[in-house]
C-alpha positions in Angstrom: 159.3 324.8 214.7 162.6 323.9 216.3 163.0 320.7 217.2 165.8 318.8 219.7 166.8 315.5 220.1 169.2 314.2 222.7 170.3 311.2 224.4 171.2 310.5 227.8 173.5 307.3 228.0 173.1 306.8 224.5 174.8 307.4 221.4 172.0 309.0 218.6 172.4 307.5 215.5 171.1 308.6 212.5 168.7 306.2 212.2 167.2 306.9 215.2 167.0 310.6 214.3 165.2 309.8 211.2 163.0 307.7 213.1 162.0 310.5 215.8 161.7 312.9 212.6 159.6 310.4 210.8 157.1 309.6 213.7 156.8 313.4 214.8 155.3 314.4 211.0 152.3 312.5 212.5 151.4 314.9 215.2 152.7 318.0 212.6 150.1 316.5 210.6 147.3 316.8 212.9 148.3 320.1 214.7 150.7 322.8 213.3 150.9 325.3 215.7 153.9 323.8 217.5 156.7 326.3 218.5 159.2 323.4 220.1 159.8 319.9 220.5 162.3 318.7 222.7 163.2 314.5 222.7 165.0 313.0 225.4 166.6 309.4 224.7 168.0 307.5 227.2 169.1 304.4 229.2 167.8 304.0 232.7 168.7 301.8 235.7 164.9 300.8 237.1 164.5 297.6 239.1 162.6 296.6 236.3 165.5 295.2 233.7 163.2 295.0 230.9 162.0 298.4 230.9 165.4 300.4 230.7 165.0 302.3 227.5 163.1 305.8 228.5 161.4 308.3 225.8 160.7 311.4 226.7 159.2 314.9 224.9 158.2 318.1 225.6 155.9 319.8 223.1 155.9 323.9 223.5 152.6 324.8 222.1 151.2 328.8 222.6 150.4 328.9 226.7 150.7 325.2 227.0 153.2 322.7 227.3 152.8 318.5 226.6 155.2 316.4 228.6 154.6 312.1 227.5 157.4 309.9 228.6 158.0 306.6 227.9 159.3 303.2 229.2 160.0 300.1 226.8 163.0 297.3 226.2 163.7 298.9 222.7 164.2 302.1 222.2 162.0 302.0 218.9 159.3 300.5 220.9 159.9 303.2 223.5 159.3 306.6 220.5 156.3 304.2 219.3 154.4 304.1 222.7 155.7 307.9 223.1 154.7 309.0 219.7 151.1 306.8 220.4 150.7 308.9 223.4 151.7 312.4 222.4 149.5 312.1 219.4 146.1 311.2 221.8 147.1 314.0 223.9 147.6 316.7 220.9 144.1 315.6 219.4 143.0 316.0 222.8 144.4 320.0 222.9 143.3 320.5 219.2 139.6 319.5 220.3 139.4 321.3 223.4 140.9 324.8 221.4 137.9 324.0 218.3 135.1 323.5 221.2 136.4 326.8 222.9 136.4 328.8 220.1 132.8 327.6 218.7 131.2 327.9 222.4 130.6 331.6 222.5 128.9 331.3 219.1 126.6 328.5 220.6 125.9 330.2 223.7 124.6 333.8 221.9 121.3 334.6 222.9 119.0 334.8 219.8 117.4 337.8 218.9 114.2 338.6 219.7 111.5 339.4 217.1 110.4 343.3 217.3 106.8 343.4 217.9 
């Protein structure tokens, strides 16, 4: 899994890496078949002053593709409501892959007794 973390506007620290690290073993947790994950930090200019901070990922997964952003006042709030997000959305994948692969099984005619 490679993983990328970049800011727009904003210096990364290394706490902040740590912090995107730490929150993204959540969704490694519940799905492992990630190929990519690409974080976007950054400062925007909305009308809204209180919302500038912007979160952003893309998670490359095999034929797929999860894009969450973001929008908070602090950037740790932002990857919190990001991380929330992403992690609904990648239980939402992993459940639709396990009822795919378990529907043809359920949908096999039974076999009928020889008389």
């Amino acid at each position: 899994m490679n993983l990328i973390i970049s800011g727009h506007h904003l210096d990364l620290t290394p706490a902040i890496r740590e912090y995107v690290e730490n929150k993204l073993d959540r969704i490694i947790r519940h799905f492992d078949h990630v190929i990519d994950i690409a974080v976007i930090l950054g400062v925007e200019k909305p009308s809204e002053k209180d919302k500038r901070q912007r979160a952003e990922v893309n998670l490359r997964l095999r034929g797929n593709v999860i894009h969450v952003e973001s929008f908070a006042q602090d950037v740790y709030a932002a990857i919190d409501t990001l991380m929330d997000k992403l992690d609904r959305q990648v239980l939402k994948y992993k459940a639709k892959l396990q009822d795919y692969q378990c529907d043809a099984i359920k949908r096999m005619p039974e076999p009928q007794p020889a008389e």
